[in-house]
C-alpha distance (Angstrom), angle and dihedral (degrees) to the residues before:
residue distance angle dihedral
X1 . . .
X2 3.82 . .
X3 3.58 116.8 .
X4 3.74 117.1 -165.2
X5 4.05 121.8 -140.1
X6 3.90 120.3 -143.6
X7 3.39 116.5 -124.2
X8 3.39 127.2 -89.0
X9 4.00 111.7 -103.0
X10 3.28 114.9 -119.1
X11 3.94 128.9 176.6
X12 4.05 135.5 -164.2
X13 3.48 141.0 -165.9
X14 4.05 126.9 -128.3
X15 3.55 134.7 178.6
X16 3.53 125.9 -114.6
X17 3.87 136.2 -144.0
X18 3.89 76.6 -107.5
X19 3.63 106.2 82.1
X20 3.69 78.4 -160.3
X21 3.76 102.2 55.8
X22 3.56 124.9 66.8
X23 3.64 115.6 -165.2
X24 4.31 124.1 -151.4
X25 3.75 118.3 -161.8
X26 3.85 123.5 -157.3
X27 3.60 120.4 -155.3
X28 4.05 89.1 -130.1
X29 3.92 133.7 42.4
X30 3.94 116.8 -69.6
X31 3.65 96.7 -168.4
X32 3.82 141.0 1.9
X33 4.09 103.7 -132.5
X34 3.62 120.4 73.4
X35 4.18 94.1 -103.1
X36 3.11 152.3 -32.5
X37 4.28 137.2 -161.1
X38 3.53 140.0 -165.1
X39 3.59 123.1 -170.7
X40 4.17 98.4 -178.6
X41 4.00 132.0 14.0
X42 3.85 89.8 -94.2
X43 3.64 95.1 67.5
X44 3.78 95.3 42.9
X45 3.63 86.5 64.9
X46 4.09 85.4 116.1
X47 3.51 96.7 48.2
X48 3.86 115.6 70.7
X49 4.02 89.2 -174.1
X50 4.16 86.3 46.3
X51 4.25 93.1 59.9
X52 3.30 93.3 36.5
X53 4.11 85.5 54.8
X54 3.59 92.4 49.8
X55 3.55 95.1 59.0
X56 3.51 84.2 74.6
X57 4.37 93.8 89.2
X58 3.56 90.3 -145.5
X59 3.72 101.8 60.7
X60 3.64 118.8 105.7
X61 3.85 103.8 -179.0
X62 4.04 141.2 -6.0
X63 3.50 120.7 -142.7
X64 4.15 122.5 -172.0
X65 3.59 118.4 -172.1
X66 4.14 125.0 151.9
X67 3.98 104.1 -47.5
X68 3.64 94.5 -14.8
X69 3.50 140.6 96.9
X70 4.22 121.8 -175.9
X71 3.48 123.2 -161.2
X72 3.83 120.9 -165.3
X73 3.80 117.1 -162.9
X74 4.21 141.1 -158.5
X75 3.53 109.3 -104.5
X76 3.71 82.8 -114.3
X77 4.06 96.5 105.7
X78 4.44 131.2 13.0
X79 3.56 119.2 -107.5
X80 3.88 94.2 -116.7
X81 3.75 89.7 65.4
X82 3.74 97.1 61.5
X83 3.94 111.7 18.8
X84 3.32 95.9 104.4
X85 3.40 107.3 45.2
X86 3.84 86.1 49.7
X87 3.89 86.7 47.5
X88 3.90 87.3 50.4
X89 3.49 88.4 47.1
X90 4.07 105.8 52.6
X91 3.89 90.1 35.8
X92 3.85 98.4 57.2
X93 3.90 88.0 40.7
X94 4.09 89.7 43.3
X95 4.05 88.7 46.3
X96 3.89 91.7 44.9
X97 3.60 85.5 63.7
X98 4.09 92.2 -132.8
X99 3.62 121.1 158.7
X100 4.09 111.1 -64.9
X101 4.30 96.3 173.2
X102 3.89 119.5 8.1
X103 3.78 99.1 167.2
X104 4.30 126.4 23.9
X105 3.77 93.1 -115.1
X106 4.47 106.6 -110.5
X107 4.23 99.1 -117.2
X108 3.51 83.9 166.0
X109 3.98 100.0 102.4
X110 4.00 109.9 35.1
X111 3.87 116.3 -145.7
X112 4.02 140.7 -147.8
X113 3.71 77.9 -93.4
X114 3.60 103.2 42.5
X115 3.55 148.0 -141.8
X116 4.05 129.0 -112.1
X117 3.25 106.2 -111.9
X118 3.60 104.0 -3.4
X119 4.30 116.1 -153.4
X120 3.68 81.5 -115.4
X121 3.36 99.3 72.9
X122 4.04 105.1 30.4
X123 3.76 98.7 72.7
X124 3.57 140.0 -171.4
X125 3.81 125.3 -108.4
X126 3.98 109.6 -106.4
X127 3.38 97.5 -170.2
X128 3.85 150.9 0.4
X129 3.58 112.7 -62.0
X130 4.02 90.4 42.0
X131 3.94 88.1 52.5
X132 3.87 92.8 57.2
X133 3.69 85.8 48.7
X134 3.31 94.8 53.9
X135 3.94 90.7 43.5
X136 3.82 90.7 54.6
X137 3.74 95.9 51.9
X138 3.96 90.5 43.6
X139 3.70 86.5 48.5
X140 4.28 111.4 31.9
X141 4.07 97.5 15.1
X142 3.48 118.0 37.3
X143 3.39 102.8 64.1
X144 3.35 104.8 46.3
X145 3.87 83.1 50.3
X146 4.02 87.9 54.0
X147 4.13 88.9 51.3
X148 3.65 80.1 63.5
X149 3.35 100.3 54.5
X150 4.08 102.8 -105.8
X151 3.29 139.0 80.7
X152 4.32 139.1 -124.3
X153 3.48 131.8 -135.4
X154 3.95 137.3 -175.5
X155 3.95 115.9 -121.1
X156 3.31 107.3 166.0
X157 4.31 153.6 -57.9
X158 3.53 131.3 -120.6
X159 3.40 132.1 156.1
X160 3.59 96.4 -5.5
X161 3.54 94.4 -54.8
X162 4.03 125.4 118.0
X163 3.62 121.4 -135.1
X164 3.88 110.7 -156.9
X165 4.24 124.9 172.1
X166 3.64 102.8 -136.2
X167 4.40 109.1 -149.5
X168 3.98 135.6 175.8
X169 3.47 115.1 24.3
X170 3.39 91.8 -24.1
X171 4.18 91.9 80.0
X172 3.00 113.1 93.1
X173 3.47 101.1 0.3
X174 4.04 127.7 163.2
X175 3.86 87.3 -130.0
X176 4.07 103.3 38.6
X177 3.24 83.4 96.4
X178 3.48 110.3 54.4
X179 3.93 81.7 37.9
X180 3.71 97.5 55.9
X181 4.23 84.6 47.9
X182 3.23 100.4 42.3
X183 3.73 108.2 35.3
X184 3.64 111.3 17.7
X185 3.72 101.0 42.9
X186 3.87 92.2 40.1
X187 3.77 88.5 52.6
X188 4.05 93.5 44.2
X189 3.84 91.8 45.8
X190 3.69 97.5 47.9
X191 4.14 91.3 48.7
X192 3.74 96.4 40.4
X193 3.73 99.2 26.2
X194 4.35 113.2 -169.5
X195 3.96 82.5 15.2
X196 4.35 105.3 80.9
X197 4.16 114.5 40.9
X198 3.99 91.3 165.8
X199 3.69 145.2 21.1
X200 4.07 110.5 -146.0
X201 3.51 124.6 -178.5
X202 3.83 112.5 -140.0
X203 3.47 94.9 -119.3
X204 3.92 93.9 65.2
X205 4.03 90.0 48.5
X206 3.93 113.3 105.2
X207 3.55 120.0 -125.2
């Protein structure tokens, strides 16, 4: 009888077009919901993996998403110092099969701290045009935005403008910008042309 042997889990680290992100990529699934992010201990309350992260004083944020984790970091110390004792670090927990998410984190409420990407602001479509938007950036957008180590969400359209919550190392990214501009709204314009004048990230809206 021939038994068959997983494979080993293995885990590296990337760079992202945040200089302050740093993105590690496991060869199997991490978790099975789209994301999650915690920007303090508190929050990562659900996430075993996520406190034991924070412990490290340098880390800023932890971002889980498919086979991916992205860490963002105080400008305190340079990614080359610490990557691979963080790589160490997530693989031997990842490989010792502890707990990564016990609990899907409640974004329901937001709080005077805050919650990444609250339910509040990613929406869903309630009607036709905002369901092809969504569709495109499921389809054409997301996953190049995952390769990057972050993740998009759709908050809303009005007057021909498109609402998106930027998360991982794409908030508050030098080039989200330029991305959202360049790529996004090119994309949405070309598939829903007269529909999409503007890409804006949520951030940048005014309450």
């Amino acid at each position: 009888m021939t038994t068959t042997t997983a494979p080993a889990t293995s885990l590296y680290a990337e760079m992202t077009p945040n200089p302050e992100v740093m993105k590690f990529v496991a060869n199997r699934m991490l978790i099975d919901i789209d994301h999650v992010e915690f920007s303090n201990i508190e929050e990562a309350k659900p996430s075993p993996l996520a406190t034991a992260l924070f412990n490290f004083a340098f880390i800023k944020s932890v971002f889980i998403s498919g086979n991916f984790i992205a860490l963002s970091k105080y400008d305190v110390i340079e990614w080359e110092d610490v990557t691979q004792e963080l790589r160490q670090f997530i693989l031997s927990w990842i490989s010792s099969d502890k707990a990564i998410l016990n609990d899907i984190p409640d974004v329901t409420e937001s709080s005077d701290e805050g919650v990444k990407a609250p339910a509040t602001l990613v929406q869903e479509p309630s009607n036709e045009i905002e369901q092809r938007i969504v569709d495109i950036l499921e389809e054409y957008v997301k996953p190049a935005v995952a390769q990057d180590g972050g993740n998009i969400a759709f908050a809303g359209y009005d007057n021909k403008v498109v609402k998106v919550v930027l998360q991982g190392a794409c908030a508050g990214c030098p080039s989200s910008t330029m991305t959202l501009q360049q790529g996004i709204k090119q994309i949405l314009q070309r598939m829903l042309p007269t529909l999409v004048d503007d890409v804006i990230p949520v951030e940048d809206i005014a309450s």
